[in-house]
Residue, then its C-alpha position, 0 to 999 in steps of 0.5 A: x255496074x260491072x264497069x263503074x269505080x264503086x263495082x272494082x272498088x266491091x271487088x277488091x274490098x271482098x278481098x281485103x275483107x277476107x284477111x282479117x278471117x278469124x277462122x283457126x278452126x276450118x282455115x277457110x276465109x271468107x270475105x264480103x263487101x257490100x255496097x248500099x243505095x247510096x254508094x257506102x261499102x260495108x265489108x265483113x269476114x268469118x269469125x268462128x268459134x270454139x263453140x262452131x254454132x256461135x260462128x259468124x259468116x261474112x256476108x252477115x257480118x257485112x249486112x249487119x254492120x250496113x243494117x245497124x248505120x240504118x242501110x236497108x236497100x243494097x246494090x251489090x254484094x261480092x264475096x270472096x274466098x281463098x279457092x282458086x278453081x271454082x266459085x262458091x255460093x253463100x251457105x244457106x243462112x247466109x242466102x236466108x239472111x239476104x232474102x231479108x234485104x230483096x233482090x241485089x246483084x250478088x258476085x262469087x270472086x276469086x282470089x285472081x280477081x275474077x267473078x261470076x254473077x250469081x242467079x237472083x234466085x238465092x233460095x228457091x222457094x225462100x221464105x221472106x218478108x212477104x210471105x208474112x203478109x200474104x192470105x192466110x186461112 
C-alpha cells in the first residue's frame, strides 16, 4: 500500500485538506484523507466554533462525508497537522469514531510529508459494534 499512486495521493491529500481548517480559536489545523474500499478519497478538516463543544475534528469530517455517499469499509486513513518534531495521534472521540468502521491502516503525517504507521490498537479496551452483540446476562 505504502508504495502505490492511491497511498502518496492519501498523503498529500491530508495536507491539502488541512488548508482549509476553520480553526481561529487554538490555531491548530488538522487535516484528513480517507481512502475507501473501493479507491474513493474523502478529505475533512477542523472546524471549530465559538461554543468550542460544537466543534468538529477532521477525521470525523472525512468519515461522514465518506459514510454519507454510502462507504463503510476504508483502506487508510492519513492525518496531518502543522507540527514539525513529533506525530500526533487522533484524540479520543476521534479513535471512538474510527472504531465504528473496523480496523483500517491509520498514518500520522507531518507537514515534510513524512509518516508513522499508527498501531491497529486505536482504543484499548475500545467499545464497538461487537460489543453490542455480545452475551449479556
Amino acid at each position: 500500500m505504502e508504495s502505490s499512486k492511491e497511498f502518496k495521493a492519501l498523503i498529500r491529500e491530508c495536507h491539502k485538506a488541512k488548508e482549509r481548517a476553520y480553526c481561529p480559536y487554538s490555531n491548530f489545523r488538522v487535516g484528513c484523507a480517507v481512502l475507501t474500499e473501493d479507491g474513493t478519497m474523502f478529505t475533512g478538516c477542523n472546524v471549530e466554533n465559538a461554543c468550542y463543544g460544537l466543534a468538529m475534528c477532521a477525521e470525523r469530517n472525512a468519515i461522514i462525508k465518506a459514510v454519507t455517499e454510502g462507504h463503510r469499509k476504508f483502506q487508510a486513513i492519513a492525518v496531518g497537522t502543522d507540527i514539525k518534531d513529533k506525530f500526533k495521534g487522533p484524540c479520543g472521540p476521534c479513535r471512538q469514531f474510527l472504531v465504528e468502521f473496523g480496523e483500517c491502516d491509520l498514518y500520522m503525517v507531518k507537514p515534510d510529508l513524512t509518516y508513522m504507521k499508527f498501531p491497529h490498537d486505536l482504543l484499548p479496551m475500545g467499545f464497538g459494534p461487537a460489543d453490542l452483540l455480545a452475551e449479556k446476562i
